[in-house]
Residue frames relative to the residue before (quaternion, step in Angstrom):
aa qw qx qy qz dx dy dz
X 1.0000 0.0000 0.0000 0.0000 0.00 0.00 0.00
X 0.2041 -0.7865 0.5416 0.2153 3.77 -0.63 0.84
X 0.4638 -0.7172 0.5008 0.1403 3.08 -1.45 0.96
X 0.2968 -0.8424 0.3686 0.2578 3.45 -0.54 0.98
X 0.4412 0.6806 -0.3692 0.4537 3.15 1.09 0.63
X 0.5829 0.4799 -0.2502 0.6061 3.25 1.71 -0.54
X 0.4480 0.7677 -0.2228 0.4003 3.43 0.88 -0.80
X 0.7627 0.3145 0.0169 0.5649 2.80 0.27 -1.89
X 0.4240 0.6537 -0.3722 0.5044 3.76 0.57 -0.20
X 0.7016 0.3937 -0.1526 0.5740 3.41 0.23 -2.02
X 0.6837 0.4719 -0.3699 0.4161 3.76 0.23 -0.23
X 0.7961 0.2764 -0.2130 0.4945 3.42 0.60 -0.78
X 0.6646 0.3622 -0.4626 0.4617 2.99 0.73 0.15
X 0.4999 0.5621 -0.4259 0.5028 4.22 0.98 0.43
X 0.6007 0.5782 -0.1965 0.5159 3.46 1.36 -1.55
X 0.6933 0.5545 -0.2158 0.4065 3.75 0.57 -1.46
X 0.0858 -0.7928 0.4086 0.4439 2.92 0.85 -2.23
X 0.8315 0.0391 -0.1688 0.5278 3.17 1.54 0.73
X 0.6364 -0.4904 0.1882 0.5649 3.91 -0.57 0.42
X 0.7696 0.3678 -0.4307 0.2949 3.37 0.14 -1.15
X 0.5327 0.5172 -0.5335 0.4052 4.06 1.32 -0.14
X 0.6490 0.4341 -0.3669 0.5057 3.85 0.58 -0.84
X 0.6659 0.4463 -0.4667 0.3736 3.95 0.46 -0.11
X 0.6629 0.3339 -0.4225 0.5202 3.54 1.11 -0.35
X 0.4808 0.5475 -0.5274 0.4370 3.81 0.53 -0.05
X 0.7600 0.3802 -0.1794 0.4956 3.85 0.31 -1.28
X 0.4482 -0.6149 0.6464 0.0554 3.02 0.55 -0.54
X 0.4294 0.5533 -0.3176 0.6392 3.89 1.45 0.55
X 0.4854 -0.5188 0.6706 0.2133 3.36 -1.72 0.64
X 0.4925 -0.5706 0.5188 0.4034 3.71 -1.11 0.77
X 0.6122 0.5392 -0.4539 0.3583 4.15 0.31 -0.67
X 0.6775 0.5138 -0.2551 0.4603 3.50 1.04 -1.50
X 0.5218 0.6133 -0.3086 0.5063 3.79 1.23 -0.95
X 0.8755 0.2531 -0.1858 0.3673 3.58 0.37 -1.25
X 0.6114 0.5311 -0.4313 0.3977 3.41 1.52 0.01
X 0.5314 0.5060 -0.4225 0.5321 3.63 1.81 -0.41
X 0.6347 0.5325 -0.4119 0.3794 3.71 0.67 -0.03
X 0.7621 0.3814 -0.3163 0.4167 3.36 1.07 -0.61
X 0.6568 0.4791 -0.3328 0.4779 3.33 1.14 -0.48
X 0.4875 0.4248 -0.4919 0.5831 3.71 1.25 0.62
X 0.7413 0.2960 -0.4199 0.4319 3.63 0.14 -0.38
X 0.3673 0.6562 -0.4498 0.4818 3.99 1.37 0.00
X 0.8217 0.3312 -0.2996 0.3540 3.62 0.39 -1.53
X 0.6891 0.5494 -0.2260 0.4149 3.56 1.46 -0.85
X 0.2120 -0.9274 0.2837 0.1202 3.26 1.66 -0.37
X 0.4705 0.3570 -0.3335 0.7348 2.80 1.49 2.11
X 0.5308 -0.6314 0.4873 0.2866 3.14 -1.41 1.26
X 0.2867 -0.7718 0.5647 0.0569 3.85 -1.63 0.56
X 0.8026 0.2448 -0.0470 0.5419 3.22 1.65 -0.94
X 0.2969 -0.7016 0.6129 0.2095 3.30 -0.69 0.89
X 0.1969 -0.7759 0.5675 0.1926 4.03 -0.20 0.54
X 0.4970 0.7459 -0.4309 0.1051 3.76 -1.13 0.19
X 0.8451 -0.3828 0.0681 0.3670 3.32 -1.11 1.26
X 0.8089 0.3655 -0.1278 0.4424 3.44 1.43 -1.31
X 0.7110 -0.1510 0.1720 0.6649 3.64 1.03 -0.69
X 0.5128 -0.5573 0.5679 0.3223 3.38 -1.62 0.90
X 0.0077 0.7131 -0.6798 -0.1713 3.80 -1.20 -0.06
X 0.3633 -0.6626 0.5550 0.3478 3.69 -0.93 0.16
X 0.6158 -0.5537 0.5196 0.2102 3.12 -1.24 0.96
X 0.7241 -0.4210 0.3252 0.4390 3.64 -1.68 0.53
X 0.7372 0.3412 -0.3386 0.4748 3.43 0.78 -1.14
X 0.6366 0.5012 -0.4316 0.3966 4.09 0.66 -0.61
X 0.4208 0.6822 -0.4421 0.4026 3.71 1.40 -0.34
X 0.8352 0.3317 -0.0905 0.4292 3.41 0.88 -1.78
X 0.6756 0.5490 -0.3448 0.3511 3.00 1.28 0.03
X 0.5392 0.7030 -0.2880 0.3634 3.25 1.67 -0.81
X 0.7040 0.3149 -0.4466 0.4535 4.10 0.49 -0.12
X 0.3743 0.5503 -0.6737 0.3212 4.22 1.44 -0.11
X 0.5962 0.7321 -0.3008 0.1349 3.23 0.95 -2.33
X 0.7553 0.5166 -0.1073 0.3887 3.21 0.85 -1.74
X 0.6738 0.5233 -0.1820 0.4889 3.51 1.58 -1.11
X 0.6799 0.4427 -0.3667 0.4552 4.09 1.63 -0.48
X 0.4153 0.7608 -0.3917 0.3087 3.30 1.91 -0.16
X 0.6415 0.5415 -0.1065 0.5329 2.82 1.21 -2.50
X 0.6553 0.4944 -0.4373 0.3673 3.65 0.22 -0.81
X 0.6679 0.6822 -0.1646 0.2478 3.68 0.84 -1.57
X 0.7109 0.5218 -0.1275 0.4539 2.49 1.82 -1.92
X 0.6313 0.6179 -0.1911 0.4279 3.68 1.73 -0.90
X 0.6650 0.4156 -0.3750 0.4944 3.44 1.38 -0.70
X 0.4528 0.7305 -0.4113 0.3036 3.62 1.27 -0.55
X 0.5356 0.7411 -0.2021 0.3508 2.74 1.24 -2.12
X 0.7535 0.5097 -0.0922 0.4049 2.99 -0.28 -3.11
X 0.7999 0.1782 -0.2215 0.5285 4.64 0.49 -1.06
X 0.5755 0.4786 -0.4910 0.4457 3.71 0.73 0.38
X 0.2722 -0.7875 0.4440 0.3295 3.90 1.85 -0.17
X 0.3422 0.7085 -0.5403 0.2983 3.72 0.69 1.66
X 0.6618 0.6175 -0.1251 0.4063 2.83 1.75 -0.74
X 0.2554 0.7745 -0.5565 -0.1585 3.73 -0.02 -0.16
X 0.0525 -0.7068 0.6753 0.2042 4.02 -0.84 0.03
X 0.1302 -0.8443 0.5186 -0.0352 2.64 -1.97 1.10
X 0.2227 -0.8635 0.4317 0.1357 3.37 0.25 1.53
X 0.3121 -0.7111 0.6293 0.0305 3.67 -1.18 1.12
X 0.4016 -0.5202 0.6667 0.3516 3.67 -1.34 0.14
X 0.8244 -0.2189 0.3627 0.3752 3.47 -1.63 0.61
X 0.8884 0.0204 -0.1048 0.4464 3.74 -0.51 -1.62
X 0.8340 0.2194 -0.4562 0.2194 3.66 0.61 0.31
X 0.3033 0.7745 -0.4712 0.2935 3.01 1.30 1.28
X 0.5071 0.5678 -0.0369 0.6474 3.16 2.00 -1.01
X 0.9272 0.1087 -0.1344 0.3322 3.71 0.14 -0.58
X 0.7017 0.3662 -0.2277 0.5672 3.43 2.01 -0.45
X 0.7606 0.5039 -0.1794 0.3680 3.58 0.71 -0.98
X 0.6287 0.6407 -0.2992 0.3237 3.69 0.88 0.41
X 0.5290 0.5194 -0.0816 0.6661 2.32 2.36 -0.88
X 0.5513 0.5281 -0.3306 0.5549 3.81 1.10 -0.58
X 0.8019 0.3566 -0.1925 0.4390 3.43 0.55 -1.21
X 0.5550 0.5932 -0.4023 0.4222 3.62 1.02 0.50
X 0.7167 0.4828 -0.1885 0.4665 2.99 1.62 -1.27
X 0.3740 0.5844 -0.5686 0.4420 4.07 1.49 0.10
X 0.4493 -0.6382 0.6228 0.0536 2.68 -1.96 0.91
X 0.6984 0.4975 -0.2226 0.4639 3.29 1.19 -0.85
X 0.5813 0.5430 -0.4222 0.4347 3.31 0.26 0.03
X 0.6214 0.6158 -0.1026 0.4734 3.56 1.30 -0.87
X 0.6761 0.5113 -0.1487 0.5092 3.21 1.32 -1.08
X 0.8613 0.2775 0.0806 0.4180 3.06 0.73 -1.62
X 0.1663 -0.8878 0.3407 0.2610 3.24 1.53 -0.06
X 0.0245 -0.8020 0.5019 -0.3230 2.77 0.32 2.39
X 0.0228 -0.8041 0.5401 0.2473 3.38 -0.24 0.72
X 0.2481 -0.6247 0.7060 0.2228 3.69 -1.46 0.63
X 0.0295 -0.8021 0.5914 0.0775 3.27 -1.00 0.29
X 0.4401 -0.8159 0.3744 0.0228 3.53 -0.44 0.94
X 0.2073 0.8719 -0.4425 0.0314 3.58 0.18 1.42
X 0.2092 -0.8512 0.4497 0.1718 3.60 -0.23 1.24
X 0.0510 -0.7029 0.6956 -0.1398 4.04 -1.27 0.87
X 0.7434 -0.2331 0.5212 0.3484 3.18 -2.10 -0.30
X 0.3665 -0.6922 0.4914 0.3809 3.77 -1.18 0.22
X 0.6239 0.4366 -0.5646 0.3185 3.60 1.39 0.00
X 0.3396 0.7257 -0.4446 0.4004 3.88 1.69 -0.55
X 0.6540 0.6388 -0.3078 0.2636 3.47 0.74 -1.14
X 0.5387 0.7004 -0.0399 0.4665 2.45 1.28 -2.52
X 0.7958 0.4061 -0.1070 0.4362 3.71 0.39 -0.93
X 0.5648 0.4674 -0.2954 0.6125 3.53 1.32 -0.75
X 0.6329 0.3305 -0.4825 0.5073 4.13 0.33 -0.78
X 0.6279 0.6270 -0.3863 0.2516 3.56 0.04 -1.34
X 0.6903 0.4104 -0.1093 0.5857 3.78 1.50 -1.27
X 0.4579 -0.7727 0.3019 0.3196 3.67 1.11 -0.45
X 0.4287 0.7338 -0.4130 0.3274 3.12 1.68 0.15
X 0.7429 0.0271 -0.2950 0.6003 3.82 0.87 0.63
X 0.6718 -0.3797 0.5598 0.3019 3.24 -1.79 0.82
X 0.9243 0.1717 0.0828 0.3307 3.01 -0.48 -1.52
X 0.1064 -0.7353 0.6692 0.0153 4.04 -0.92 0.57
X 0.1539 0.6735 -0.7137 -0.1156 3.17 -1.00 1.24
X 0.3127 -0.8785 0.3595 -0.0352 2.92 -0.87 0.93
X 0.4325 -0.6934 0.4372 0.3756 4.36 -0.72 -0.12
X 0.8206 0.2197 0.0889 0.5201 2.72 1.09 -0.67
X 0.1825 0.7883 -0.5831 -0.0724 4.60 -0.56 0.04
X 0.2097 -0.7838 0.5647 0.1508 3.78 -0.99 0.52
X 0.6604 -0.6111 0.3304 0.2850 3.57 1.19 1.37
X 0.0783 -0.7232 0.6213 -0.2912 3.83 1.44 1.11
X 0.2864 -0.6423 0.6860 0.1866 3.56 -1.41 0.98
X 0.7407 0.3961 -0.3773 0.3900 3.20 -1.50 1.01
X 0.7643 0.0747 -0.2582 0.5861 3.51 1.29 0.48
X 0.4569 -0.6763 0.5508 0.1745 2.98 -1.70 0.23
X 0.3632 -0.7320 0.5744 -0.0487 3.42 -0.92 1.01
X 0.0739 0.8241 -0.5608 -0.0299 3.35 -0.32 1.30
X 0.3257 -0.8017 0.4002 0.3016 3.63 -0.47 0.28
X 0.4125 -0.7767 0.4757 0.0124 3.41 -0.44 1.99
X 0.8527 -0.2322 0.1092 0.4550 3.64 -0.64 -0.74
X 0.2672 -0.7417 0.5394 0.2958 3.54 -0.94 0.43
X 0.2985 -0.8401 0.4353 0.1249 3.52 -0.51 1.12
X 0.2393 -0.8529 0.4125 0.2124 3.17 -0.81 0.44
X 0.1076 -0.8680 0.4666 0.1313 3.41 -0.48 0.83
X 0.3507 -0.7854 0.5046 0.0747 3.53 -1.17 1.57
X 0.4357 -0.4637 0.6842 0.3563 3.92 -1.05 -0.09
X 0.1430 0.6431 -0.7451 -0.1040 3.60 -1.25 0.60
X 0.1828 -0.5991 0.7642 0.1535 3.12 -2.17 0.44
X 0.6647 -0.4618 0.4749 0.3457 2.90 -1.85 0.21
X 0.5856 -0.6540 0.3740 0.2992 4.29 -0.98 -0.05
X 0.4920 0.4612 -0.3430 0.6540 3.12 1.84 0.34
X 0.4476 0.6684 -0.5562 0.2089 3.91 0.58 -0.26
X 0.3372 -0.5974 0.5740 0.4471 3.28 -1.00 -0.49
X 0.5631 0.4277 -0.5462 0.4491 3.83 0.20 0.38
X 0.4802 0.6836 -0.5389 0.1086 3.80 0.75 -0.56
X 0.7722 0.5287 -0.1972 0.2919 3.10 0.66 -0.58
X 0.6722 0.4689 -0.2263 0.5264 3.18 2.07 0.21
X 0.5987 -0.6049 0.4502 0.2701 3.36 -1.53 0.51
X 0.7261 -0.0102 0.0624 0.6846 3.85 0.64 -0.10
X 0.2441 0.6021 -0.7426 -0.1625 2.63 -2.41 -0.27
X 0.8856 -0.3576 0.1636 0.2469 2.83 -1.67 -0.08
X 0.5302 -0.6543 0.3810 0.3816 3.37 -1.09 0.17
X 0.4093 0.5563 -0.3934 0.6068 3.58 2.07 -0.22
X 0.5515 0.6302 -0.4224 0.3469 4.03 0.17 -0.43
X 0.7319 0.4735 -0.1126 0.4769 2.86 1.06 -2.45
X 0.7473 0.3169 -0.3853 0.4390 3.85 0.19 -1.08
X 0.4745 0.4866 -0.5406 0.4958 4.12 1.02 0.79
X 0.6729 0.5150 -0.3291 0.4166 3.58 0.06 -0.51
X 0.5833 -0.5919 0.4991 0.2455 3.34 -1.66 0.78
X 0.1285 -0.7560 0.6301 0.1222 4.26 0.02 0.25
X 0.1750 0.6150 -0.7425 -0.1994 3.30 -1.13 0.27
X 0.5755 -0.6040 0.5300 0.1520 2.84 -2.21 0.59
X 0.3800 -0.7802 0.4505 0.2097 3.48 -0.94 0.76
X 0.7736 -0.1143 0.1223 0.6112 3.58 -0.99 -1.06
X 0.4520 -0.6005 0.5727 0.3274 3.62 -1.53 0.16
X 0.8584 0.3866 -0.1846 0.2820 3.56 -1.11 0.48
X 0.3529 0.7866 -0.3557 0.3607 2.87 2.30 0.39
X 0.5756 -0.6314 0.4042 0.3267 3.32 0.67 -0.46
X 0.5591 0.7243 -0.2923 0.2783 3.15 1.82 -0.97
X 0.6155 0.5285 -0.3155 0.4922 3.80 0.82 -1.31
X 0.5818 0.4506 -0.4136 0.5362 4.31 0.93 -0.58
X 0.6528 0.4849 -0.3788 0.4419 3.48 0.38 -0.79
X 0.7111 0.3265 -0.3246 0.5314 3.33 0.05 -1.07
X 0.7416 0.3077 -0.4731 0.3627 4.08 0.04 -0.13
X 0.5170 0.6288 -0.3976 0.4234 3.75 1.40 0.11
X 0.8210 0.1488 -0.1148 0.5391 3.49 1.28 -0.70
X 0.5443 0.2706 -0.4998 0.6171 3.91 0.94 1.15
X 0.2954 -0.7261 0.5979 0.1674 3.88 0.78 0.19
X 0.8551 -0.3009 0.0523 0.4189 3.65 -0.50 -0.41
X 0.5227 0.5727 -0.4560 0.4368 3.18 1.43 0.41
X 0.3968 0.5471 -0.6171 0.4029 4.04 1.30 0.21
X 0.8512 0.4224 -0.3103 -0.0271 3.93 0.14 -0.08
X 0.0066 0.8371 -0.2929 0.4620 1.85 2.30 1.47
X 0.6561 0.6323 -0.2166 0.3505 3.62 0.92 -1.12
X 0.1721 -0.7680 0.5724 0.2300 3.46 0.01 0.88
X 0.0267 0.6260 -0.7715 -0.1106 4.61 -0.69 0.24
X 0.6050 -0.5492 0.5735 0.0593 3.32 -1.22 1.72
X 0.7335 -0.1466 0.3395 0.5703 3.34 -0.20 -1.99
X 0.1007 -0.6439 0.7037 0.2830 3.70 -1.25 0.29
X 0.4386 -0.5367 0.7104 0.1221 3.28 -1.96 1.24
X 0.7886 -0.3474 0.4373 0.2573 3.31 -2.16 0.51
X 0.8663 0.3860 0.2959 0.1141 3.10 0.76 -2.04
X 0.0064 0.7752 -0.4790 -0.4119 3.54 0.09 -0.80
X 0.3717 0.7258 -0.4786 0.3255 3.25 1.49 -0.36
X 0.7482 0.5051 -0.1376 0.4077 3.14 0.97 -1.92
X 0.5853 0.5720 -0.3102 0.4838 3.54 1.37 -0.93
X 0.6297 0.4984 -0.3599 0.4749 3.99 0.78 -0.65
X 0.6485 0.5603 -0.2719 0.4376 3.17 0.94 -1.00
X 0.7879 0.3604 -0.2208 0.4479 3.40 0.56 -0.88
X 0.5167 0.5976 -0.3488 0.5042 3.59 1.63 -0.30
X 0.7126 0.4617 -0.2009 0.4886 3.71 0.61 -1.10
X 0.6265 0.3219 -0.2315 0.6710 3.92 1.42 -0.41
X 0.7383 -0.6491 0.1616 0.0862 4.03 0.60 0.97
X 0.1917 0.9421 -0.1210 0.2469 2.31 2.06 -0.20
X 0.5637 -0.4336 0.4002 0.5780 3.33 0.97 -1.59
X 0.4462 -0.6568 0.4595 0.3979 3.65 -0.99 -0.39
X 0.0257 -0.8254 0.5309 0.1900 2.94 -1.20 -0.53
X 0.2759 -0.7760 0.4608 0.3308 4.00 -1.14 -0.68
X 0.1373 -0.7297 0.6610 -0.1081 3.27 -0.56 1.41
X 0.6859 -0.4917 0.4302 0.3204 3.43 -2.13 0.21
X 0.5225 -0.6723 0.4194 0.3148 3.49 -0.68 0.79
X 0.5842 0.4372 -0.4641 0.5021 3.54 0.97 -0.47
X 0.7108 0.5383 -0.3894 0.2311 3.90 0.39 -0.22
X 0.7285 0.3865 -0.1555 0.5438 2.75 1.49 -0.21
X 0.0892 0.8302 -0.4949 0.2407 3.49 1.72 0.97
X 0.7048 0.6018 -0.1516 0.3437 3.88 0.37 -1.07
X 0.7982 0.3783 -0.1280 0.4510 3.05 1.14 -1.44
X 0.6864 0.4677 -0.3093 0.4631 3.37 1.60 -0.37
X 0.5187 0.6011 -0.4292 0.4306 3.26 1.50 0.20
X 0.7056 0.4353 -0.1433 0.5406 3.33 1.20 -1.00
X 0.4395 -0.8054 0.2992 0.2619 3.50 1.45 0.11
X 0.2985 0.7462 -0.4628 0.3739 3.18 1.96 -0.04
X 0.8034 -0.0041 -0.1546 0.5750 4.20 0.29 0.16
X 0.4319 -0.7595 0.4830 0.0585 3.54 -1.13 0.00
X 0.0712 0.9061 -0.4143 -0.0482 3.87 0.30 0.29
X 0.2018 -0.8008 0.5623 -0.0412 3.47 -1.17 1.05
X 0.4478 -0.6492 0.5851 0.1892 3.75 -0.90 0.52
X 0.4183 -0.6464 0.5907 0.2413 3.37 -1.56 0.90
X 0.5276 -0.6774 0.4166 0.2986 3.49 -0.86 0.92
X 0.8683 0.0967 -0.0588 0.4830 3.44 -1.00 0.79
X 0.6352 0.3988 -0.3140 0.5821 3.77 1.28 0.65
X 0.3421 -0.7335 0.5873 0.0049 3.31 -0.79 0.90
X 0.0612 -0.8941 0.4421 -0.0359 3.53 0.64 1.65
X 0.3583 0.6544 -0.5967 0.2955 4.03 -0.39 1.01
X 0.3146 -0.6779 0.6633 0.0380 2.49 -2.28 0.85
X 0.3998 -0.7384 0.4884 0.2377 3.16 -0.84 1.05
X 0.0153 -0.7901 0.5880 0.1728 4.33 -0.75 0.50
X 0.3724 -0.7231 0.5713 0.1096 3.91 -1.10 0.78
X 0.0375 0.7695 -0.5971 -0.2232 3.01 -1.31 0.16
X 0.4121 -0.7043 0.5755 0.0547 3.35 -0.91 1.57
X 0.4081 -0.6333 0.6055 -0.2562 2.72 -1.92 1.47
X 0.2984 -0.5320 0.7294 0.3098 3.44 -1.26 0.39
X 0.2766 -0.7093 0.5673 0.3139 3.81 -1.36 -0.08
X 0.7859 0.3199 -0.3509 0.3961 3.20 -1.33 1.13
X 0.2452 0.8157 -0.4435 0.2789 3.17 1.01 0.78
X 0.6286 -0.6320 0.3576 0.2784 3.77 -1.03 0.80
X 0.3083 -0.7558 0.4171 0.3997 2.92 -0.08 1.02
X 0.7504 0.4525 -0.3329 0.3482 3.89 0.35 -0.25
X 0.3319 0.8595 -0.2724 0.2772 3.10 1.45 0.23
X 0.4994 -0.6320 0.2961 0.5133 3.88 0.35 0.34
X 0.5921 0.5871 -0.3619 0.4169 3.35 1.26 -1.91
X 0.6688 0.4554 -0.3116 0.4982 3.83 0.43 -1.46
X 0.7944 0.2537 -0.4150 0.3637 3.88 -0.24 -0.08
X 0.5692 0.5140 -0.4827 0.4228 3.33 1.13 -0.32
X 0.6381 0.5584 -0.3206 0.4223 3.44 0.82 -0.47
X 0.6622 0.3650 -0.3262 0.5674 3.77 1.12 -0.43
X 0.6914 0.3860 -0.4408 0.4227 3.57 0.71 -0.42
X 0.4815 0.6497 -0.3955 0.4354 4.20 1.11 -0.01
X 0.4385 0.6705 -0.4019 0.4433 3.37 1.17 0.80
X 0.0568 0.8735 -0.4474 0.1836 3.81 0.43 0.97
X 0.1302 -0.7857 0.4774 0.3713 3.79 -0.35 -0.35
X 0.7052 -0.5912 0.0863 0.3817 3.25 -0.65 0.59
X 0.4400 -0.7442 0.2584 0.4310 3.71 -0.15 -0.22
X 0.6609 -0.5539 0.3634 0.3527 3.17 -1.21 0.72
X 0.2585 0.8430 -0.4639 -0.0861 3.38 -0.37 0.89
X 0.3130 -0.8505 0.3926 0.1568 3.93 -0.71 0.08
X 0.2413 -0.8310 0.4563 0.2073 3.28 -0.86 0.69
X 0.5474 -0.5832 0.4829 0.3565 3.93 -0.75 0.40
């Protein structure tokens, strides 16, 4: 079993370039330094240090060992964090890890106060789904929740989702149209597992299979891209597509006489403390949506 005290040794003294730099870093006598150095290269059973008058270098194996070294540090230092409750992670679907939650997570107070770290891990919402279930994030915001026992599920923002064309379309220049317009038009499809294609069959009921979807993309990254180069249209979250309607590079429009939005959650274990970081970050995640606009 390696000791992370040895570990961490081998780093500063690679990092330093030599004991007496990794003894004032550690804080360690150079003897204690070199006896935690040999009984790490004892347990791995292979030299790490090249020793000599001018600087230490790490050896072929200390070469390959030196980013594990650096990664059981970081790991140690996070689990400390995560059972000392300093730590909270928060896992995001794809688009509102990327388009809502950087900005959400600037505007916490607590983390600032209390020197909480939040850390921020973005995925798929079923990836998500699977990370709370295992405990590797506090927190799930999510597209989408199907009422799993053992958490709680708070509804968070109610998104809105636009049609976008390119600036040469002929709709650019309108506010909506029809649902006869839309089941003419090419659609492409974005990421899987958004939540979006249920939504839209929850609120055109049986007229969503009217929609013709061309191709589904990875992405929306990729979907803008392919919308703004002519591709076809499509319907994405309005916050994803903040940028481009400022810069007019795409354009967005509403479906007549339908009122197109998605609800996102954030998920929870249940029964959390109520003073707990996870619980306040979760009451202070309470934003209104942003202002957004269309060209």
């Amino acid at each position: 079993m390696l000791n992370l005290n040895h570990v961490q040794a081998f780093i500063a003294v690679i990092e330093t370039g030599s004991f007496r730099g990794a003894s004032r870093r550690l804080s360690q006598a150079q003897p204690t330094l070199s006896q935690w150095i040999r009984k790490l290269e004892s347990e791995l059973d292979c030299p790490l240090i090249v020793r000599n008058n001018q600087r230490c270098q790490p050896t072929r194996q200390g070469q390959m060992f030196l980013p594990y070294a650096r990664s059981l540090i970081q790991v140690a230092s996070q689990v400390k964090q995560r059972l000392a409750g300093k730590q909270v992670v928060i896992g995001a679907a794809s688009n509102i890890g990327i388009y809502i939650l950087p900005e959400k997570l600037k505007q916490l107070a607590i983390d600032k106060q209390e020197n909480i770290r939040i850390d921020l891990v973005i995925g798929t919402n079923p990836d998500m789904v699977d990370k709370l279930e295992s405990g590797e994030i506090d927190i799930a915001a999510m597209e989408w929740w199907d009422n799993r026992p053992g958490f709680e599920a708070h509804p968070w923002l109610n998104e809105q989702l636009v049609i976008i064309v390119p600036p040469d379309h002929p709709w650019s220049s309108r506010q909506s149209i029809s649902l006869d317009e839309l089941a003419l038009a090419p659609m492409l499809g974005g990421e899987r597992g958004t939540g979006t294609g249920t939504r839209l069959r929850q609120l055109l009921d049986e007229d969503a299979q009217r929609l013709k979807v061309s191709q589904n993309l990875g992405s929306t990254e990729a979907v803008k891209r392919a919308v703004m180069a002519g591709l076809g249209i499509s319907m994405v979250a309005q916050s994803a597509v903040t940028d481009e309607l400022a810069a007019q590079r795409l354009c967005a429009l509403t479906l007549n006489n339908t009122s197109l939005n998605k609800q996102l959650y954030l998920v929870a274990p249940t029964n959390l403390p109520e003073q707990s970081p996870t619980r306040r970050i979760l009451n202070e995640l309470t934003q209104p949506d942003p202002k957004l606009q269309t060209c």
